[in-house]
C-alpha positions in Angstrom: 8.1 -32.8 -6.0 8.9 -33.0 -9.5 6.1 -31.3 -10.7 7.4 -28.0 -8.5 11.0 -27.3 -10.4 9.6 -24.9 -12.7 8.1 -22.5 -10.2 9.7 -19.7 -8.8 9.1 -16.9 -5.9 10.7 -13.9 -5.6 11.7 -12.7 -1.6 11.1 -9.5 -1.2 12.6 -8.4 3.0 13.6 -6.0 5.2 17.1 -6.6 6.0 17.8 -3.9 8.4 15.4 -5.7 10.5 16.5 -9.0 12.7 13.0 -10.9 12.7 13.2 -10.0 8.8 16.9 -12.1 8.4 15.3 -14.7 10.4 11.9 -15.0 8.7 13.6 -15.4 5.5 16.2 -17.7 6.1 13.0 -20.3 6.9 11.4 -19.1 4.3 13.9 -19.8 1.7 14.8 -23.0 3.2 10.8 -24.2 3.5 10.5 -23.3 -0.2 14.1 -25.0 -1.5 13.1 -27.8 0.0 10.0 -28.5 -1.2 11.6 -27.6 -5.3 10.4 -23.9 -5.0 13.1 -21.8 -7.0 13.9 -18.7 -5.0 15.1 -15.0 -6.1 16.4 -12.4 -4.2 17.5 -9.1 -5.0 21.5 -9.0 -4.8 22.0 -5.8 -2.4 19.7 -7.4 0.1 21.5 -10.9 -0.3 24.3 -9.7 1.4 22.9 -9.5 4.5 21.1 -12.6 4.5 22.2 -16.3 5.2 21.1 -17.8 1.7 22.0 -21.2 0.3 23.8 -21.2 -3.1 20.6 -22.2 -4.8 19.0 -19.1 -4.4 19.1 -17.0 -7.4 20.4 -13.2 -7.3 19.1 -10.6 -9.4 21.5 -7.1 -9.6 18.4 -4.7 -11.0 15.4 -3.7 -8.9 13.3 -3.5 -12.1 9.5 -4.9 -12.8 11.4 -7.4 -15.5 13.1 -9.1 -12.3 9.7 -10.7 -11.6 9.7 -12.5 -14.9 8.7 -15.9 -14.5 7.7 -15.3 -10.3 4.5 -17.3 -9.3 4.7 -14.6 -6.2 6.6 -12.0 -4.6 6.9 -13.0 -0.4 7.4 -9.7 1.5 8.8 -9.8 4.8 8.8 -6.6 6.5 6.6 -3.4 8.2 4.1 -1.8 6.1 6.7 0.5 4.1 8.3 -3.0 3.0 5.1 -3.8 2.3 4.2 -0.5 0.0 7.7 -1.0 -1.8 6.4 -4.7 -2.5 3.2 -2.9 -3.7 5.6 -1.0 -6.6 6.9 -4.5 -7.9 3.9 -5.9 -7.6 1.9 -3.5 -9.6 4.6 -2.9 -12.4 4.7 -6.7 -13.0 1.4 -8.3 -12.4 2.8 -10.6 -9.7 0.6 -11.6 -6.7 2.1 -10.0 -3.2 2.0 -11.8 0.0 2.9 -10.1 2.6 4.3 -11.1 6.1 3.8 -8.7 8.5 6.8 -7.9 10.9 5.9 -4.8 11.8 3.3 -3.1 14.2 -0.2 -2.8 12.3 0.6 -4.7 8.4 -3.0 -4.5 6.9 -1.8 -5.1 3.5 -0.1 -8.0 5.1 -1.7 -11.5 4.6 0.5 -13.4 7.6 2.5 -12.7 10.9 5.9 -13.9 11.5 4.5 -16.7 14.0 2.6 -18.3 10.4 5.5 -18.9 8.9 5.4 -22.6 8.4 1.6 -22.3 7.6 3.0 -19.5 4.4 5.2 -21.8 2.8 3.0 -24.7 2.8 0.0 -22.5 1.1 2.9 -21.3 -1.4 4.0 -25.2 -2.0 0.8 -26.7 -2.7 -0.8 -23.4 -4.2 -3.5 -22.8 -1.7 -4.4 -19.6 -1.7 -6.7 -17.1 -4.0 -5.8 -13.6 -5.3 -7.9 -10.6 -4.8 -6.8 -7.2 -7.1 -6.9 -4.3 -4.8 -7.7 -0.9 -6.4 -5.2 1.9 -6.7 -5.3 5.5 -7.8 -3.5 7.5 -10.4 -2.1 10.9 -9.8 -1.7 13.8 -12.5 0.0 17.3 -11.1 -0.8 20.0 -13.2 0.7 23.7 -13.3 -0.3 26.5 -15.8 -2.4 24.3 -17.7 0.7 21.5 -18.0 1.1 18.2 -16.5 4.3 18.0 -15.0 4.3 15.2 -12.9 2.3 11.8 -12.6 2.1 9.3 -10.1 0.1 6.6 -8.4 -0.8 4.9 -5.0 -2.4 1.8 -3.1 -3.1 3.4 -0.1 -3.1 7.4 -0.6 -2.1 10.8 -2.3 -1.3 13.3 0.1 -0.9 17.0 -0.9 0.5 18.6 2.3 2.1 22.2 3.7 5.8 21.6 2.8 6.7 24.0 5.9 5.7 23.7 9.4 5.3 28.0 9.8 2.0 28.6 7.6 -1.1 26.6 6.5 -1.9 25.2 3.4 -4.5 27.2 1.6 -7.0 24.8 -1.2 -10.0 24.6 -2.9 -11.4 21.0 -3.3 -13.2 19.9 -6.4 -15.1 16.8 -6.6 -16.2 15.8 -10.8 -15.0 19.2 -11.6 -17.1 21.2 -9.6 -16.0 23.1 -6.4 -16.6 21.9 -2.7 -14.7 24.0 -0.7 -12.3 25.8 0.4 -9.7 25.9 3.5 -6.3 26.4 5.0 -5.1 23.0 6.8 -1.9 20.9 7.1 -3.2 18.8 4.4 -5.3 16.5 2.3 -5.1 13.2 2.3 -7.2 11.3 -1.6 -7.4 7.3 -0.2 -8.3 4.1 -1.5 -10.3 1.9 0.5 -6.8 0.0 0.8 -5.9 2.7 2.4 -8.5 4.0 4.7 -6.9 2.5 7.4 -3.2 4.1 6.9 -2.7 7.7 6.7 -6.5 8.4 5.8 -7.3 6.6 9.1 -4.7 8.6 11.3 -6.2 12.3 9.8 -10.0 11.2 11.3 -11.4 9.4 8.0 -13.9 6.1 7.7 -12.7 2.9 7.8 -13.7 1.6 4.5 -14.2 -1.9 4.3 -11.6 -2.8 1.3 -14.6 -4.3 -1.2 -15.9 -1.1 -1.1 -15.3 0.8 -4.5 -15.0 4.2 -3.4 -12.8 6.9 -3.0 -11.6 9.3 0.2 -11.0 13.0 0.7 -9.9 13.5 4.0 -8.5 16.9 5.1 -5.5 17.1 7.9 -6.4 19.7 10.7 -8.3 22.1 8.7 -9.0 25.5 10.0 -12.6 25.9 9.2 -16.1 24.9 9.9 -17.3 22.3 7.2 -14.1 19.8 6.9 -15.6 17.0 6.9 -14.2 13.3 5.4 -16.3 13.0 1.8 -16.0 9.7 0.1 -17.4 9.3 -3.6 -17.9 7.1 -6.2 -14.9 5.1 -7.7 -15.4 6.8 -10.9 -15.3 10.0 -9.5 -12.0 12.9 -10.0 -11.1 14.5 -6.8 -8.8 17.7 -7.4 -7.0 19.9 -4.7 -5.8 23.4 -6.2 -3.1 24.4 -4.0 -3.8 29.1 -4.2 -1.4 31.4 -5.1 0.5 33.2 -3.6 1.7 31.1 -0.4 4.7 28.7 0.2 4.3 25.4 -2.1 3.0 22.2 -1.0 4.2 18.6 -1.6 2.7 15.9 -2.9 3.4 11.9 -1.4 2.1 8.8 -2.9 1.8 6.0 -0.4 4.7 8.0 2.4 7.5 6.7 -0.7 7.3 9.2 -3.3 7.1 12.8 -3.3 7.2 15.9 -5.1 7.4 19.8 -4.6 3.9 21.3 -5.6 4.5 24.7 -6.5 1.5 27.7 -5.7 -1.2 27.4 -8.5 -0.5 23.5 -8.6 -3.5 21.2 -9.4 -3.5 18.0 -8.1 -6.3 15.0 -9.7 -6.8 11.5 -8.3 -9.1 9.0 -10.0 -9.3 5.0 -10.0 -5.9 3.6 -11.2 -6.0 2.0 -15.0 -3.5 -0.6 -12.7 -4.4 -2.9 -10.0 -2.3 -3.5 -7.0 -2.8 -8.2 -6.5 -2.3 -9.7 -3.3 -2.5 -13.3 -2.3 -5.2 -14.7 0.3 -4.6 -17.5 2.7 -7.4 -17.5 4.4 -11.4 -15.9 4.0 -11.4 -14.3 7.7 -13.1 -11.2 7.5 -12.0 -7.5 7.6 -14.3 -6.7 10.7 -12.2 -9.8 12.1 -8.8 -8.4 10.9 -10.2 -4.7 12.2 -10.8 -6.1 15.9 -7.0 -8.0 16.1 -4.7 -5.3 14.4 -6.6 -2.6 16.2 -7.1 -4.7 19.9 -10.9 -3.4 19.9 -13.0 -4.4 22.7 -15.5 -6.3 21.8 -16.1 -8.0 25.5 -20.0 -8.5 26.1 -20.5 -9.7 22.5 -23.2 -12.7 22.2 -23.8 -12.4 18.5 -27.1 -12.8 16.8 -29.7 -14.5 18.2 -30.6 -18.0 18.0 
């Protein structure tokens, strides 16, 4: 046990949720016990049952993780993507618990909690670096805003009355052109979140790629396009009609004036998340999604 008393894992929870209160409380107590140092962010400690040993940080800054083998997120996937923002700015692995309704960035359910803490305790798990993207808005030739995201960049209509109206440009040539609610520019990460929803692949997370996916386009050739990793997507959002927005992973948006540029290409920053286990995605595809899969034999022998 001794050789444990210099580790530390930060909790990361949704407190708003009850499973979330109760996950953690085990959690923290699993980890305590077995000479795990705990942190936890001070406005969320207030609503959770922790022991006195459990240290409480005031700032939600990247420096918080300082020191943090890991960073355990209890929660839905929006605790999840918020966990995703810590994670990135501080290197720190991310394992996530899934208490919510889908969770693919999530590593664990809330019925694996006792299996969780002992991979943390006697460090048995691997960490895979999931790609992200970064995001440059440009207008009249400046860059006035820059962002990133795990899962996706959406440029959509900011009103519900008229359609968006774009030109899409892949490697800085033109595609096309459309009006539509929206374009969604996805990792592989995220092909199964908002990408997923507007009609695009799956994309098996491995994959090094990237995804243009429009949202209910009005025209004849919209079609899901998904490029090399190395590639620049662009959406110019025309003049002359009501500004877009732009949101980064359903968290962080911004007003995208008419004229605005928007580019995606591979993040310079990896998002890292902790493994348990090596089950496969087709495996995790089949349970989150409850696909039938009745009548399968397999290969043959």
């Amino acid at each position: 046990m001794t050789q444990n008393r210099a580790r530390t894992v930060f909790l990361l929870a949704h407190t708003g949720r009850p499973a979330a209160i109760r996950s953690a409380e085990l959690v923290v107590k699993g980890l305590l016990r077995s000479g795990i140092g705990v942190r936890v962010l001070e406005a969320e400690a207030e609503d959770l049952p922790l022991p006195d040993e459990v240290k409480l940080v005031k700032e939600a800054t990247p420096q918080c993780l300082d020191g943090c083998e890991l960073l355990i997120v209890l929660g839905g996937d929006g605790t999840l993507l918020r966990g995703a923002e810590f994670a990135r700015a501080s290197g720190v692995p991310m394992l996530g618990v899934n208490l919510g309704r889908v969770g693919f960035l999530a590593e664990a359910e809330r019925d694996d909690l006792d299996k969780v803490v002992d991979r943390v305790v006697t460090k048995a798990y691997e960490v895979e670096e999931r790609m992200t993207v970064d995001v440059v808005v440009h207008q009249n030739g400046d860059i006035v805003h820059t962002d990133w995201a795990l899962n996706e960049a959406a440029v959509q209509k900011a009103g519900a009355e008229k359609l968006l109206e774009v030109v899409l440009e892949i490697d800085g040539r033109p595609v096309t052109g459309f009006g539509c609610d929206g374009i969604v520019l996805s990792t592989p990460t995220g092909s199964t979140a908002y990408a997923f929803s507007a009609g695009g692949p799956v994309v098996w997370p491995e994959v090094e790629a990237l995804l243009m996916v429009p949202i209910s386009a009005h025209a004849l050739f919209a079609k899901p396009l998904v490029t090399s990793p190395d590639s620049v997507l662009a959406v110019e959002v025309l003049p002359h009609i009501p500004p877009g927005v732009l949101w980064c992973d359903g968290r962080r948006t911004v007003e995208l004036p008419p004229g605005a540029r928007v580019e995606v290409r591979r993040g310079a920053v990896p998002v890292r998340l902790a493994r348990l286990h090596h089950a496969s995605f087709t495996d995790r595809l089949v349970a989150k999604f409850a696909l039938p899969v009745s009548g399968w034999r397999g290969a043959p022998h």
